[in-house]
C-alpha positions, -999 to 999 in steps of 0.1 A, spaced: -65 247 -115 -53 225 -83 -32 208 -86 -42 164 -86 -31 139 -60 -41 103 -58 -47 86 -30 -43 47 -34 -67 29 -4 -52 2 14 -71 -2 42 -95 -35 32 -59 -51 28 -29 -34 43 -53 -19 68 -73 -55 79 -43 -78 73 -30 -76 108 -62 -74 129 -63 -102 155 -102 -117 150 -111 -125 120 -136 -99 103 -165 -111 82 -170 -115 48 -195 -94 42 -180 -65 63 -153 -67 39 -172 -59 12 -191 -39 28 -167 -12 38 -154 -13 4 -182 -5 -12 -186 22 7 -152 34 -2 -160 32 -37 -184 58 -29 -158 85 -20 -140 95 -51 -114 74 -47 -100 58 -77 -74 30 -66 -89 8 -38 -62 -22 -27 -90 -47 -20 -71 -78 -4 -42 -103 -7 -43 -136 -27 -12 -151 0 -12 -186 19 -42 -183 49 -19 -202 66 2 -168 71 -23 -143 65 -57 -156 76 -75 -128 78 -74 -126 38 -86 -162 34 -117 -153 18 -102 -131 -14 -116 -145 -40 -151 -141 -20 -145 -105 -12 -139 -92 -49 -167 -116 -57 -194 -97 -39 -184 -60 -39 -205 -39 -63 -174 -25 -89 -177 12 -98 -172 21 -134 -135 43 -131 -124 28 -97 -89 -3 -102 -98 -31 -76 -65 -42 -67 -48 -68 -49 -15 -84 -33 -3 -115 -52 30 -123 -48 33 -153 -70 24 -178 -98 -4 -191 -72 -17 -157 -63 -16 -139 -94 -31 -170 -111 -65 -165 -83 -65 -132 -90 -70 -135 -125 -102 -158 -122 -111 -132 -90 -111 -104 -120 -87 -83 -97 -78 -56 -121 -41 -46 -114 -18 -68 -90 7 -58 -67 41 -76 -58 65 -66 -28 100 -69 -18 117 -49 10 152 -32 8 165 -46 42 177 -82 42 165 -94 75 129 -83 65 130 -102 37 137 -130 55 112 -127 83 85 -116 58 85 -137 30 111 -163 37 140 -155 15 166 -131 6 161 -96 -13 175 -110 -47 155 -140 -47 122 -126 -37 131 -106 -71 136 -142 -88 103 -149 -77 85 -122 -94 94 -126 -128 73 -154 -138 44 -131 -122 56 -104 -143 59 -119 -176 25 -136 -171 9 -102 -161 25 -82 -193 3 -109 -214 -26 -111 -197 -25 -68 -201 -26 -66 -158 -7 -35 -142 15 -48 -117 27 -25 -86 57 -27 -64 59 -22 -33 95 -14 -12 92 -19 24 117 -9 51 130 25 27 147 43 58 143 19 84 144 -17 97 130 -31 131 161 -59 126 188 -39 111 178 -6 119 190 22 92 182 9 57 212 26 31 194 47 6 215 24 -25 196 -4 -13 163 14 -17 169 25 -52 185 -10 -64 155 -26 -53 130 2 -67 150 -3 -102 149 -37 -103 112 -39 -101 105 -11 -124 132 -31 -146 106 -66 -145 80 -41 -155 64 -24 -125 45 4 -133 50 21 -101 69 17 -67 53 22 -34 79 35 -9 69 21 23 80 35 55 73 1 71 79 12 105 70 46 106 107 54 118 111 81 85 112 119 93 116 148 65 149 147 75 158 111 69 135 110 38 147 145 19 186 125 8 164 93 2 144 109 -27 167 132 -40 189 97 -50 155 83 -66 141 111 -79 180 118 -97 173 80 -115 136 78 -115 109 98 -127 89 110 -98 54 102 -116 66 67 -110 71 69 -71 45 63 -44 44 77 -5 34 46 18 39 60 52 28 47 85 22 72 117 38 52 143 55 84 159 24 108 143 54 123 113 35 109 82 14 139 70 51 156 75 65 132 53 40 133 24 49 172 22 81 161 20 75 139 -9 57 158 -23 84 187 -24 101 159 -48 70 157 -74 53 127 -60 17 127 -65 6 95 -51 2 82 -16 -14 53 -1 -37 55 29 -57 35 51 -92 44 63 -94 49 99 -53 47 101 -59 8 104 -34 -13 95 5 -23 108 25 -56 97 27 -88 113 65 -90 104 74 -54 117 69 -51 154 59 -16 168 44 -10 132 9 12 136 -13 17 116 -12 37 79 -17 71 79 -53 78 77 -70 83 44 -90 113 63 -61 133 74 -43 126 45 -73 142 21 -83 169 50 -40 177 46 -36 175 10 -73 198 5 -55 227 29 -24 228 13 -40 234 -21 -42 199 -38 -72 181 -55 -82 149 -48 -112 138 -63 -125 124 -29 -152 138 -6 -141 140 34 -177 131 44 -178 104 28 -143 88 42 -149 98 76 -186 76 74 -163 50 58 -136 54 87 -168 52 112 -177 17 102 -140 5 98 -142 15 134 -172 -5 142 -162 -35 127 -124 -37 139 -130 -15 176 -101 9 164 -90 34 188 -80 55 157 -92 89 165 -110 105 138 
């Protein structure tokens, strides 16, 4: 039997975040229904974060309201604090998602503070998800590369990783924020985690700025990791990481993963007529 990979969907979040005019409601939900028709199990569905910094996930609450849930798929979302996490419970989000990065100056120019206190910050969030029974995600962004700093030491990368899995993560999302990372670069980088963490615990989040990120995922998965986000249509890019495109796209990731031998659970058809209305409602230039 194949071997299984999953593929966690970030586009209606990651993917939308940073597009410029604001997308409608009902496209939202709209494209993510349609995703939940692909045979993909994780879908990241939104952020519940200040509109004043994020408008374009303003309507959260109304977006998990309307989509039409799937028996066997998580609806996930970003909620970084007490405020978030406490929408995203009475949204009926079913597993969260918290994020710090493991360069300093993107801390600061993302969220506003510095690496340790961003970890501060999620413990209350933490501790209130362990009683409520929510799985809680970490993301690490910036793992080889920072557009302030520029290289990112692989230490700070598995302090950071360690210290959320130690408030109670259940797995850390690598994120290659800037799509600077190369097999080279990423081969010492997960050799140090994989020597302290289990790999089942490690995520691939890489972005195809310079067109490396399917190279990267083999990489990864050289080490044993077995999940990796993607964003249909490659949409996506930060607001806080200049030259940041978009995510690797769920298409070629599942098209890559299904020639080099790998099950997915997901059906190419359907994500390409998922990436096709991404495209119509965003007027991506993201080839297909």
């Amino acid at each position: 039997m194949a071997e299984t990979v999953t593929i966690f969907e970030v586009g209606p979040r990651d993917g939308l975040q940073n597009e410029k005019a604001l997308l409608s409601t009902a496209d939202k939900i709209t494209l993510i229904d349609i995703l939940s028709e692909t045979g993909l199990r994780k879908i990241e569905t939104t952020s519940f974060v200040s509109p004043k910094w994020v408008p374009q996930m303003a309507d959260a609450a109304d977006v998990l309201a309307g989509i039409q849930r799937k028996k066997g798929i998580v609806y996930a979302a970003l909620a970084p604090n007490m405020r978030g996490f406490e929408a995203a419970m009475v949204a009926k989000a079913d597993e969260i998602a918290v994020f710090a990065s493991a360069s300093e100056s993107f801390s600061q120019k993302n969220i506003n503070c510095s690496i340790e206190d961003s970890i501060k910050r999620f413990e209350p969030v933490l501790d209130a998800a362990r009683e409520a029974g929510i799985p809680v995600r970490g993301y690490v962004s910036c793992i080889t590369d920072c557009p302030y700093d520029g290289a990112v030491p692989p230490e700070n990368v598995l302090d950071v990783s360690q210290k959320l899995l130690a408030l109670g993560c259940y797995e850390i999302s690598l994120g290659d924020t800037i799509g600077a990372a190369t097999p080279e670069k990423l081969a010492p980088l997960l050799q140090l985690l994989c020597d302290q963490i289990d790999a089942s615990r490690l995520a691939g989040h890489f972005h195809d700025t310079r067109n490396r990120a399917l190279d990267n995922m083999e990489c990864a998965l050289a080490f044993g990791i077995r999940t990796f986000d993607s964003s249909v249509a490659g949409l996506g890019g930060c607001p806080y990481a200049p030259g940041a495109k978009g995510n690797v796209a769920t298409e070629a990731v599942v098209s890559r993963l299904s020639t080099l031998g790998y099950e997915t659970g997901v059906d190419i058809h359907k994500v390409v007529k998922a990436a096709s209305f991404a495209h119509k409602i965003t007027g991506a230039t993201h080839e297909l």
